[in-house]
N, C-alpha and C positions, 0 to 999 in steps of 0.2 A: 439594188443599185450599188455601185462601186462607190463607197465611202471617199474615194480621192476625187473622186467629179463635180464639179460644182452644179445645187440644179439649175442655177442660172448662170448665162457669162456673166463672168467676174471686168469688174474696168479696175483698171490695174490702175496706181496712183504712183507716178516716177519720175520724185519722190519731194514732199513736203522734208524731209530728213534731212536730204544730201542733195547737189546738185549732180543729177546722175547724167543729162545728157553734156557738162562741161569735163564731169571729172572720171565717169563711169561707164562708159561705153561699154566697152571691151566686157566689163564683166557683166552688162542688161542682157547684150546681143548673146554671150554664152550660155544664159539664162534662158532665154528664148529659145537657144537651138535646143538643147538639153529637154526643155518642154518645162518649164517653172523654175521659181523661186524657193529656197528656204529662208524664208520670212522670219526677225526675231522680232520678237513682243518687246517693245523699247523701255519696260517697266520691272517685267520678272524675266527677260532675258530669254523664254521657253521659246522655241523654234518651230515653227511647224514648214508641211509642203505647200504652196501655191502652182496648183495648175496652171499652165502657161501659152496652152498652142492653142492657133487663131481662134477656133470652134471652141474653143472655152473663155476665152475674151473679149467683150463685148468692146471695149476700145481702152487703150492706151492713155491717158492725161499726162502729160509732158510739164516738169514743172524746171528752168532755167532762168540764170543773168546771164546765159553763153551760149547759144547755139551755132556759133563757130567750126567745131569739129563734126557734129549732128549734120549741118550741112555739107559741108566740105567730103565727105565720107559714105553723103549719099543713102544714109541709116532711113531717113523718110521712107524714103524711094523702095527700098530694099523691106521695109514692113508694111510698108503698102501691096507691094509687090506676094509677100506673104498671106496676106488675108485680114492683116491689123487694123485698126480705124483707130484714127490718132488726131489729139487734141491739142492742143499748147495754153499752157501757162507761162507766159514772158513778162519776166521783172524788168523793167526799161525804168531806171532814175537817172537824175542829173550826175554830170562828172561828181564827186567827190572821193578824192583820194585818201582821205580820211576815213572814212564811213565806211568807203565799197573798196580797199585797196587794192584788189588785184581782178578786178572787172575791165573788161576792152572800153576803151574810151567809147562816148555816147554815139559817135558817128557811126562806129562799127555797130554798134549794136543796133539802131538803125537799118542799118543795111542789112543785117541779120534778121530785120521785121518785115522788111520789104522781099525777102528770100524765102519767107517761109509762106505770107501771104500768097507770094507770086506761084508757089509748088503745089502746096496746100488747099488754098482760097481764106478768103478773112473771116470766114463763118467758123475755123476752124481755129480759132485763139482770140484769148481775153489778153489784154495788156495791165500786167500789174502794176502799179504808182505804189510800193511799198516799202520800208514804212516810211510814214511822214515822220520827222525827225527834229526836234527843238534842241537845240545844247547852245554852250558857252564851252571857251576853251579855259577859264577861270575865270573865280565867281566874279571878278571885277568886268570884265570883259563884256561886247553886248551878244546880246542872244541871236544864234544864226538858225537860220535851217536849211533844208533838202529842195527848198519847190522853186528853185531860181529856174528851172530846163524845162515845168512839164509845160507852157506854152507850147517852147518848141516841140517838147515829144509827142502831144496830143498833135496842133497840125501836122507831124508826116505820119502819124498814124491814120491819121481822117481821110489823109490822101490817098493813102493804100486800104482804105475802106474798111479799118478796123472801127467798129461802134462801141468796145466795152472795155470801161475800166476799172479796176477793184483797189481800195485804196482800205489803209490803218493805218492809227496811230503807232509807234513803237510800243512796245510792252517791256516795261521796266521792270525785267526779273531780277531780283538781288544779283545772280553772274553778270547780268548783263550792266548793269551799274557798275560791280565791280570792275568788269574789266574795262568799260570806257574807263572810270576813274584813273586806273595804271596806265593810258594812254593821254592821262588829261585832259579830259574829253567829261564834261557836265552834264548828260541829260539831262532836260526837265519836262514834265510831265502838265501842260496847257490845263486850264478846267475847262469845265463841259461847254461855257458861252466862247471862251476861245476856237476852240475844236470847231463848235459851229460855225463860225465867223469863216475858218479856216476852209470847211468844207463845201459852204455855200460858194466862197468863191471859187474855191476847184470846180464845185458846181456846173458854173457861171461859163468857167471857162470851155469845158470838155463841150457844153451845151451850142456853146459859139463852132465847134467843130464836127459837131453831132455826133456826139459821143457820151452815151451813158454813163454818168457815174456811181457804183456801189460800191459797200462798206465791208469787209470781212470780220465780222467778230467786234461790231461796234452799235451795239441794240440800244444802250445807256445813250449815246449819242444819235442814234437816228429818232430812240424816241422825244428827247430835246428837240431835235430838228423840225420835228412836222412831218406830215404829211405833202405839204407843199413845198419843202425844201428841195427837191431837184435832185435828190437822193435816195438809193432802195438797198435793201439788206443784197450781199450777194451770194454766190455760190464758184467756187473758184470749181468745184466737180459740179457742173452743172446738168443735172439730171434730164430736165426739159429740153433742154439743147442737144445735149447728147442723143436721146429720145431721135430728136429729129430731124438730128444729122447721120444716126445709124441704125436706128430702127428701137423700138419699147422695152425688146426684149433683153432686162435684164432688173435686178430688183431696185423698184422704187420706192427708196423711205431712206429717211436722214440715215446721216453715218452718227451712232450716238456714241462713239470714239472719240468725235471732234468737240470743239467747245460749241454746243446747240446753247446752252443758256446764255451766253452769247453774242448771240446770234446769226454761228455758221449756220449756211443754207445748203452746204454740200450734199450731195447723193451719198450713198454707203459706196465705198470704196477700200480696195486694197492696197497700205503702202508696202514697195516693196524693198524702200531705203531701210537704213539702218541710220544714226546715231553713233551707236559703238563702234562699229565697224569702217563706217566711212566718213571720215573727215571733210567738211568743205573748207577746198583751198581758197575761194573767195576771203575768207578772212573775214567778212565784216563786222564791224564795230558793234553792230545790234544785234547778232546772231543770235538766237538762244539756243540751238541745235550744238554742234561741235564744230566750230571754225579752229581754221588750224594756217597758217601762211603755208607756202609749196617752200621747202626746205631750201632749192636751189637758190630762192630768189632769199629769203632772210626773213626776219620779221620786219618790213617796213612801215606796220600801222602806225607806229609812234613818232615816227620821225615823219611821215605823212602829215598827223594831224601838227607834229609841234611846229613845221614849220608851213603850212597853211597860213594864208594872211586871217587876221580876226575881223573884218570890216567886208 
């Protein structure tokens, strides 16, 4: 057997890293043509090949806050048209110009749910609510957060017949404290009966629109929660879905990559982002990856959050 061939289709993961369909087109779709990826290992840097043409790809995972240019450009259409089977992972939060500074206002994005649904079908994309977010903009100041929109975004999502959505707390990595702090910006980190409090009502709410709520990487908090809480671990590369929207054949068993202890529920999967290499111009406040502002526009995250009202 040709050592380059995978024995199973590969589902390609694009990309937890970076946000490849708002900022990376041009170099996916080269990839593609080309027939793979050189993939780097985001820890020791080593590089290997990833096979890449349709018969060695079991499907696609799409992971964006932007599919603006993705549709606009007609890239669906066009890997469809290939032989691709394609997934979506769409981060939809509330406006915050602080947090998310250079994300399309909520409406567009929106509209960008209602596009993809409409092309695709709603079987084929999870709406992420991520992450949930506690800060102060000084320690005097009162404590705000992130979930003032998902009402709104859960109803147009229900409308357009999305059922699933995957939500976390922020993950307070020392960079990422650091850098809210340079922007003034407080996170703080709820305990477990908060968190619950927090999620039963998101619960409560997605329930009212019929809409599933699960957890990404939050096991310590669903086992708080119950059983009855209205809440299940999730899998943003959902294996069983997948399964059943493209057919079995490809390997089924956790990616022990990701954080399984946990409690990611992902398939194994290939990412095909980088880190190093590719910057997200999103900017956001919580990013642990590599946020970086788009040069033309400035660094506006600071003057975003300082002048923000506090109330």
């Amino acid at each position: 057997m040709d050592p380059s061939q995978p024995k199973y289709p590969t589902i390609l993961s694009a990309s937890r890293r970076t946000d490849i369909p708002a900022f990376y087109l041009d170099w996916f779709m080269a990839g593609l043509h080309s027939g793979g990826f050189e993939v780097e290992n985001p820890y020791n840097r080593r590089r290997r090949w990833v096979p890449a043409r349709p018969h060695e790809v079991h499907s696609i995972v799409l992971w964006s806050k932007n599919f603006d240019a993705f549709l606009r450009r007609n890239i669906g259409e066009e890997l469809v048209r290939r032989g691709y089977h394609l997934f979506f992972n769409f981060t939809v939060n509330a406006d915050d110009a602080c947090l998310e500074p250079h994300v399309p206002p909520l409406e567009a994005r929106l509209q960008q749910l209602g596009e993809l649904v409409r092309r695709f079908g709603p079987q084929t994309l999870i709406w992420r609510f991520d992450p949930i977010c506690f800060y102060r903009r000084s320690p005097s100041s009162p404590q705000e957060n992130n979930l003032e929109a998902l009402a709104r975004i859960a109803g147009a999502a229900a409308r357009l017949g999305v059922r699933h959505c995957i939500t976390s707390f922020v993950d307070l990595y020392p960079k990422v404290r650091r850098r809210a702090q340079r922007h003034g910006i407080i996170f703080e980190a709820p305990g477990l009966p908060d968190k619950r409090a927090v999620l039963k009502r998101m619960a409560a709410t997605l329930n009212d629109c019929g809409i599933a709520l699960a957890t990404c990487c939050e096991a310590d908090l669903l086992e708080v929660l119950g059983a009855d809480g209205g809440v299940r671990p999730g899998a943003c590369i959902p294996g069983d879905r997948l399964a059943r929207l493209y057919g079995p054949h490809f390997k089924r068993t956790r990616d022990r990559g990701q954080r399984v202890s946990a409690g990611c529920g992902c398939n194994l999967a290939v990412d095909i982002g980088s880190y190093h290499r590719q910057p997200c111009y999103h900017d956001c406040l919580f990013c642990y990856a590599r946020p970086q502002a788009p040069h033309q526009r400035g660094n506006t995250t600071e003057s975003a959050c300082k002048s923000a009202p506090s109330n």
